[in-house]
N, C-alpha and C positions, 0 to 999 in steps of 0.2 A: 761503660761496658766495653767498649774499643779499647780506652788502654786499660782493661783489668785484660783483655785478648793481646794485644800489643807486648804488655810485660812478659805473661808466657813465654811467648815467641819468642823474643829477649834474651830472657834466661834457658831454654834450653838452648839457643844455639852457643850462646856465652859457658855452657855447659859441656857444647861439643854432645848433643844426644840427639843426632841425626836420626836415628830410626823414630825415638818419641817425637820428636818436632814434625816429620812427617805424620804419623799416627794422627796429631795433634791438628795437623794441617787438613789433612782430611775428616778430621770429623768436624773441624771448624765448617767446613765446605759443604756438610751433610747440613750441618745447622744451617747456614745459610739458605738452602733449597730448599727444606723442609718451611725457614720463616717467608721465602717467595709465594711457597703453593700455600699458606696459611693465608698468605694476603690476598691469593688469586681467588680463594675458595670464597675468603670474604667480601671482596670486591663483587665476584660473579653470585653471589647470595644476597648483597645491597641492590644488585642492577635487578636480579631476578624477584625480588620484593619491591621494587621503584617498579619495575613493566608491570607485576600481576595491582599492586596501588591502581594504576593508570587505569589497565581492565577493568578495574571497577570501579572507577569514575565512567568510562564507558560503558557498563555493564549501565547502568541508573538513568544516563542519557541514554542509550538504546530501549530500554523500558519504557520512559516517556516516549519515545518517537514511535515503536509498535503499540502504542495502546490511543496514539492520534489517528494514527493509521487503520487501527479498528475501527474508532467511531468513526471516521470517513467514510470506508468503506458499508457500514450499518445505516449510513444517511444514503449515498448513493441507492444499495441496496432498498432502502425506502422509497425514492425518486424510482426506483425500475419497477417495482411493483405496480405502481400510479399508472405511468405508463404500459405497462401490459396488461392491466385494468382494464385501460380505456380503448386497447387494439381489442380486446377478448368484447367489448360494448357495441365495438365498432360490428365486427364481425357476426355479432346475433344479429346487430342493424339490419345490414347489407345483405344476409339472405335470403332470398328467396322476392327478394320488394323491387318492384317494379320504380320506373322511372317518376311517373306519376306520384309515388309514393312516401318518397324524400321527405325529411324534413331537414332545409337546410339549417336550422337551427342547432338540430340535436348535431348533426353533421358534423357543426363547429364545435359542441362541445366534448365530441369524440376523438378530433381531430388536434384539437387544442395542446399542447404539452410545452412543458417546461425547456429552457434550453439543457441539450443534452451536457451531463455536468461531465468534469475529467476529474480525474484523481490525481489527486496533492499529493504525493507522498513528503513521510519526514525521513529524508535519504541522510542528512546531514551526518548523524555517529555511523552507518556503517560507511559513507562514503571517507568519513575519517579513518575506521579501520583498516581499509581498503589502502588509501595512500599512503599510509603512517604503516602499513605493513603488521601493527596489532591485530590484524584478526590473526594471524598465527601463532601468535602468544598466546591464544587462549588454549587453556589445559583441557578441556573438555572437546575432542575430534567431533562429535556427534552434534554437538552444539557451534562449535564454528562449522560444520557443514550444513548444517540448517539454516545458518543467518545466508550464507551464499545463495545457500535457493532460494531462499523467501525474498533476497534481493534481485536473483535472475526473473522470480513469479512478477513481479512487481512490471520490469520492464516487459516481460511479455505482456500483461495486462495493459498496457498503453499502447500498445500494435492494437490488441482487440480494442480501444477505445476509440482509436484510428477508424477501422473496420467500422465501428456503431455508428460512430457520427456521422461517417458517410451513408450506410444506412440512413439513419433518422431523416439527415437533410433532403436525401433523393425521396421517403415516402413523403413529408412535407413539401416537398414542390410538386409532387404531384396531387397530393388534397387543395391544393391552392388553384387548380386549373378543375378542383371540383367546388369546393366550397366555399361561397360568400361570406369574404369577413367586411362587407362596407356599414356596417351599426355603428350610429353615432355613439352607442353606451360602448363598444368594443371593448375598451380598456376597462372598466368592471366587468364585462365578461370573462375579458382574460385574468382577472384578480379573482375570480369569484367561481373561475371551473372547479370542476372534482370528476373523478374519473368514474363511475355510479353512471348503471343506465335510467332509464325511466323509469321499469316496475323498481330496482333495489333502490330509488333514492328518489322516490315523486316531489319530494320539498325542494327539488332542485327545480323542476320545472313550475313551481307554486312562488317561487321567488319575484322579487321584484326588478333585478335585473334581467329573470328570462321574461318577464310578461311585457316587458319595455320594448328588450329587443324583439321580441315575436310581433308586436305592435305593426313591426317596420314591415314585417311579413316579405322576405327574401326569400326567391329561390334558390335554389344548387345550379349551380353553373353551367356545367356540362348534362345533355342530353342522350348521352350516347354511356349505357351501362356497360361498356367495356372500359370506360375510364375509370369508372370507381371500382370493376373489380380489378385493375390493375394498380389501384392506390391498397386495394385491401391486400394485395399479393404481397405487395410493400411494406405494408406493416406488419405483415406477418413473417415477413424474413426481422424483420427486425425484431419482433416477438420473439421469434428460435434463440435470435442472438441475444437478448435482451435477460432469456431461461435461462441463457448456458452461466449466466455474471451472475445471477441470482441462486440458481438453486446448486452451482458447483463452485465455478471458479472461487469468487468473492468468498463463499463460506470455510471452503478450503482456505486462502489467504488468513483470515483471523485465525482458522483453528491453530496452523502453522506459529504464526503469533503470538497468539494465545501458551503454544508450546514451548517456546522462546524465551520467553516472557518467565515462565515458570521454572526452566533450566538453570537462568540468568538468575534467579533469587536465589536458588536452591544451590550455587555453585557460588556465587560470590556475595551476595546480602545476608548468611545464617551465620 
């Protein structure tokens, strides 16, 4: 193709037809640019089919990581129920009963909870998107500004995780200056609690680790009923905050999720 271009050139100036040779010149020049921006169009049409490829290898690991993130928080969400159970058990306990009136048994198994759990997230794809600068490749605005929130909610969620757990441990050191855990069977008791008062769950108290440890017949430690409503005040701030993960925050976080999730199929999996 050069020298079928070459020759041309050749022969008009061998020709002496300056004006054609220009004419000639310039629309060779026009072709030229025309076959640049043909390569640029398809060059920038290769890269833009390689990034949106990518987005959706991301889009499929993003799916997998909000739907860990579900069940996580679905299990958590189960762990706080338990425990707002056994504050809401505690709290029928403690009113109105005299000192005398304790059982430091039931006490402990009111008292009793699980270590406060944290949330795992699987930060992994968007923190890939994040560095890699792909979350603004994605075509859909509405949908990259949702994954940013739901990844700001996340980290706000671990401040308030912060907050509980300081709770929890402050209401448990103060049940511990109420309530006797010295039972040789301890450790079946603490295998074997459930969060059920006496009247909702009597087989609890008909069991054979509470008739063992009752055996031992312990009292409540402290004397002085301002200590236990000051452990009850305690579990009930931790209650409020315990509602606010349960019946908002967390459910909001999956619904979000959940939305995500469904954008992300509907945008790159169809």
């Amino acid at each position: 193709m050069i020298k079928f271009f070459r020759k041309i050139r050749q022969q008009l100036l061998s020709e002496n037809k300056v004006p054609k040779y220009l004419m000639y010149a310039i629309g060779e020049i026009v072709l030229v640019v025309i076959g640049i921006l043909i390569a640029l169009q398809i060059n920038n049409w290769n890269q833009k089919e390689n990034e949106q490829s990518k987005i959706k290898e991301y889009a499929i690991s993003l799916i997998q990581d909000l739907e860990r993130d579900i069940a996580m928080a679905n299990q958590i969400i189960g762990q706080n129920e338990e425990i707002v159970d056994r504050i809401d058990s505690l709290n029928i306990y403690i009113q109105n009963r005299k000192i005398a009136d304790f059982d430091n048994l039931v006490m402990l198994f009111y008292t009793l909870n699980k270590p406060h759990r944290p949330y795992v997230w699987s930060r992994t794809t968007i923190t890939e998107l994040k560095n890699s600068g792909s979350l603004g490749l994605i075509q859909n605005d509405s949908l990259s500004k949702m994954i940013s929130e739901y990844d700001a909610f996340t980290f706000h969620l671990d401040d308030d995780f912060i907050n509980d757990r300081t709770q929890f441990e402050k209401a448990t050191a103060l049940s511990l200056s109420v309530v006797n855990h010295n039972y040789p069977n301890f450790y079946e008791i603490s295998e074997n609690f459930v969060p059920n008062n006496k009247e909702r769950d009597p087989s609890l108290f008909k069991s054979r680790v509470y008739l063992e440890a009752q055996a031992i017949n312990l009292g409540i430690i402290t004397r002085d009923i301002a200590v236990i409503q000051e452990m009850g005040n305690n579990y009930n701030i931790l209650l409020m905050y315990l509602r606010i993960r349960i019946d908002v925050e967390l459910p909001r976080l999956t619904k979000n999720a959940k939305e995500i999730i469904k954008l992300l199929k509907a945008t790159y999996l169809n």
